[in-house]
N, C-alpha and C positions, 0 to 999 in steps of 0.2 A: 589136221591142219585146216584151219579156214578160207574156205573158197573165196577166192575175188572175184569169178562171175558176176555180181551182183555189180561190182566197180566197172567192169567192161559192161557192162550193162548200161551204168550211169552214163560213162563218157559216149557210148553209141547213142542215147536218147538228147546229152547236152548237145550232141552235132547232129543230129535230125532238127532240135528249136535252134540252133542257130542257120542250119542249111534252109531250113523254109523261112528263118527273117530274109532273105535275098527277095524273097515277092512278097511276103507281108508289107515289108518295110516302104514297098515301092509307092503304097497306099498316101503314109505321110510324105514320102518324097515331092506331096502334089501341093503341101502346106506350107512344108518348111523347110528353111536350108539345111543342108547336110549338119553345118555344124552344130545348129539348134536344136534339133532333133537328138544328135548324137547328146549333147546335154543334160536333154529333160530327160531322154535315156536314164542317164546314168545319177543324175539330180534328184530324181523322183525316187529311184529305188536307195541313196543314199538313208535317211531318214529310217525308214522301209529296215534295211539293213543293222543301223545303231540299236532299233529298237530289239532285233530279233538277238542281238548278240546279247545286251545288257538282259532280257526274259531269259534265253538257256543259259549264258553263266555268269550273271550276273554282274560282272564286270566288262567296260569298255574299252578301258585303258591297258597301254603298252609300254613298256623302258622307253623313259627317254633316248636310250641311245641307239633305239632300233626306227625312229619317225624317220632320220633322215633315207635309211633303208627302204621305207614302205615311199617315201614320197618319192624316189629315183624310180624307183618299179611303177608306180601310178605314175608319172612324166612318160616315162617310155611305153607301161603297157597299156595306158587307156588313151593321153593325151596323143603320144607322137602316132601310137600306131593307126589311133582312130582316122588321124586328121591324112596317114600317109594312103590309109583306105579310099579315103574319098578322093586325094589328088590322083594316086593311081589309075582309079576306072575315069577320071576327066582326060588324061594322057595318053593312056592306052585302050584296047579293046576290051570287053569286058569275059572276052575269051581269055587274053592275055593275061590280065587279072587274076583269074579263079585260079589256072596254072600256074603261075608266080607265087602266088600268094599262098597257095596252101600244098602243095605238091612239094617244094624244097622244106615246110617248117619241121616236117619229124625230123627230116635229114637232120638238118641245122642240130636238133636237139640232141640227138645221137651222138655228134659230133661234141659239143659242148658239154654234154651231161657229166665228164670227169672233173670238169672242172665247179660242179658246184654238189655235186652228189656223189653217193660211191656203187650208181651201179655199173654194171657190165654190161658190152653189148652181143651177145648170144648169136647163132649161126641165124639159130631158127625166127630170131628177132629180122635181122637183116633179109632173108629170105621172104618171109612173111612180109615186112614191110618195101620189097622190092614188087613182089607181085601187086599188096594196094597200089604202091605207084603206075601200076600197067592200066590200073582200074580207073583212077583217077584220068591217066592222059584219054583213056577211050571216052568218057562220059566228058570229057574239057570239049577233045577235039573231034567225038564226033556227034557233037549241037548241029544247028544250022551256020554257026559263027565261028569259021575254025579259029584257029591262033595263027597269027601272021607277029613274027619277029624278024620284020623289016628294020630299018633305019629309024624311021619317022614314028614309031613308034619306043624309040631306046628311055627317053626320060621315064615314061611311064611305067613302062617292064623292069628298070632299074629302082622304081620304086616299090614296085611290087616283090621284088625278087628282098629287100629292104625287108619286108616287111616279115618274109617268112623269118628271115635272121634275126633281129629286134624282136618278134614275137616268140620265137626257142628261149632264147635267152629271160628275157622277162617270163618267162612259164620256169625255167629252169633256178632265176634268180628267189623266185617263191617259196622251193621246197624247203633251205635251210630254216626258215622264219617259220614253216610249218613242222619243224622240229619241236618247237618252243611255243607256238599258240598254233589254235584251231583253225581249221582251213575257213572259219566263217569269218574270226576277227583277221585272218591275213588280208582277206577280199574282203570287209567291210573299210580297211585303213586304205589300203592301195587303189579301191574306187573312189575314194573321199579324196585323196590328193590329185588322182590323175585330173578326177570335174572341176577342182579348184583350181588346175593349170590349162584347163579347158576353156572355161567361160570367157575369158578376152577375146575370144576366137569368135565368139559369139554377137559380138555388138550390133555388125549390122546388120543382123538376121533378124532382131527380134518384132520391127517396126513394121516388118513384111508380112506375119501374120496376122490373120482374117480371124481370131478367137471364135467369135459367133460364129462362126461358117464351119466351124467343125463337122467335119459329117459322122457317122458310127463307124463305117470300116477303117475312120484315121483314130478314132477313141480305139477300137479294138488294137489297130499298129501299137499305140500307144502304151495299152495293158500288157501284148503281147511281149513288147520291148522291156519294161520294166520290168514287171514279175518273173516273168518266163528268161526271156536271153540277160535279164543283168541277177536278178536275184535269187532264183530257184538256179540257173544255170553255171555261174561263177562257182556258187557254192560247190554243188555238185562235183564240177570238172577237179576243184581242184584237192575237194577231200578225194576223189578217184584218183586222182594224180598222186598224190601222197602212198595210196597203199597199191598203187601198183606201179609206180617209178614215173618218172616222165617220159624218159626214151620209149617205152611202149604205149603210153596213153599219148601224147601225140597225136601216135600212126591214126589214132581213134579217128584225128580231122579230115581223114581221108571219106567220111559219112558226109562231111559239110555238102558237096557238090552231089553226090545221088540225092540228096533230100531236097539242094537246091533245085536240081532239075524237074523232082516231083513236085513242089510247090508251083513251079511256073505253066507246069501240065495242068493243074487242078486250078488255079488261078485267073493265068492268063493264056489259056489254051495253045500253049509253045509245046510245038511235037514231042517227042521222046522216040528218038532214033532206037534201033535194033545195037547199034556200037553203046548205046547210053546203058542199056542195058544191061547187056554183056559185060560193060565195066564196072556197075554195080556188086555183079555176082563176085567178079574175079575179086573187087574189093573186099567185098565180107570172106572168099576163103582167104585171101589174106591175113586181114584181121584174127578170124580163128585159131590159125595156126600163133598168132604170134599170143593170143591167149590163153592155148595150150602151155608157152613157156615161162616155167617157174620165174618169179624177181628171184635174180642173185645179186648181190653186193660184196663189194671186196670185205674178206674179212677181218681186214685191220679194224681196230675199234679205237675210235678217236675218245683221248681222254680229256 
């Protein structure tokens, strides 16, 4: 039988480059509006993408009857989630945030996953993914910035909390479509509509940029964003996601916040608590164990 190491492999490297865009990103943050940025993001690597799908197979295209498909999945997984990213950390803390936002999305997917897949969720799954969540809450809440879920902070946390849900499902609405084509044209169609439902968002940012004033660490944001978090990494997560289920590769985002915290150490000289730590470790035995356990899927066989 063939190991999927290799796939837990994948998904622990796609959430180390997306856990250190948290302080790459912070770079551009100094240029451009959030939703501009988020754009050329995903703009730049668009093209990037057409070309890479039509060179390995040759063809671009997909059934008419499957666009409306890819464009609801690019609406929710790039457009709403992107835009609910950025209003969340303006509402809330950006403790509150990290916790919200990535701590409930395996749940969410576990939860959801019968409804669009046919795996199972295993003891050793739920175990395994109870202890990352132990790992996650230590490295969230012991930063310098605890998580405060006051009052005055509910819009924000509600949107956060939003995002873990909207993001399971948009992860979970993928796999069928990856049934039927390759995890590169799934993610070349679904970031091709979400940037297309993007760009309005965009108008009055674009007049704000200083072009000439570019400096090299917002070129590097730039490249980093593009090739690495949209096109090397999309791919990636979601051919991993395919051959090891969603409900386990998820848990994988539980990497996001150790790697985020190590960029901000290497970066911008932000501590790294003894709790930060410690939640790190307990994460990866988490992880482990839930890599140990075999994909099962129900054995009915849809005809």
């Amino acid at each position: 039988m063939k190991s999927n190491y290799p796939y837990y492999l994948g998904l622990i490297l796609v959430s180390i480059i997306w856990g250190a865009n948290f302080g790459i990103s912070r770079w551009a943050m100094e240029v451009f509006t959030a939703e501009v940025f988020v754009f050329l993001r995903f703009g730049l690597a668009i093209p990037l993408l057409f070309m890479l799908l039509y060179k390995l197979e040759g063809s671009i295209m997909v059934e008419k009857r499957d666009i409306l498909k890819f464009a609801v999945i690019g609406f929710f997984g790039v457009t709403i989630l992107e835009l609910l990213v950025m209003y969340s950390i303006k509402y809330t803390t950006l403790a509150n945030a990290s916790l919200l936002n990535v701590a409930p999305w395996p749940i969410f997917a576990a939860l959801f996953a019968p409804l669009f897949t046919k795996e199972k969720l295993t003891r050793k799954v739920v175990v395994g993914g109870a202890i990352a969540f132990v790992g996650v809450a230590l490295i969230i809440t012991g930063g310098d910035e605890g998580v405060d879920l006051s009052s005055q902070y509910m819009l924000g946390n509600m949107l956060a909390l939003s995002i873990s849900l909207i993001g399971a499902i948009y992860n979970l609405a993928c796999m069928p479509l990856m049934k039927k084509y390759s995890a590169l044209k799934v993610t070349t169609w679904f970031i091709f509509f979400g940037t297309a439902f993007l760009f309005p968002f965009t108008f009055n940012g674009w007049s704000d940029v200083a072009w000439s004033n570019l400096s090299f660490p917002i070129w590097i944001a730039i490249f980093y964003n593009v090739i690495l978090c949209t096109l090397v990494a999309f791919i990636v997560w979601n051919f991993s996601m395919n051959k090891v289920g969603a409900t386990k590769a998820n848990f994988y985002r539980y990497v996001v916040p150790a790697a985020a915290a190590i960029a901000g150490a290497m970066f911008f000289n932000e501590p790294i608590m003894f709790a930060q730590i410690l939640g790190a470790i307990i994460i990866m035995s988490g992880l482990l164990l839930i890599g140990f356990e075999k994909r099962k899927v129900l054995e009915n066989k849809i005809k």
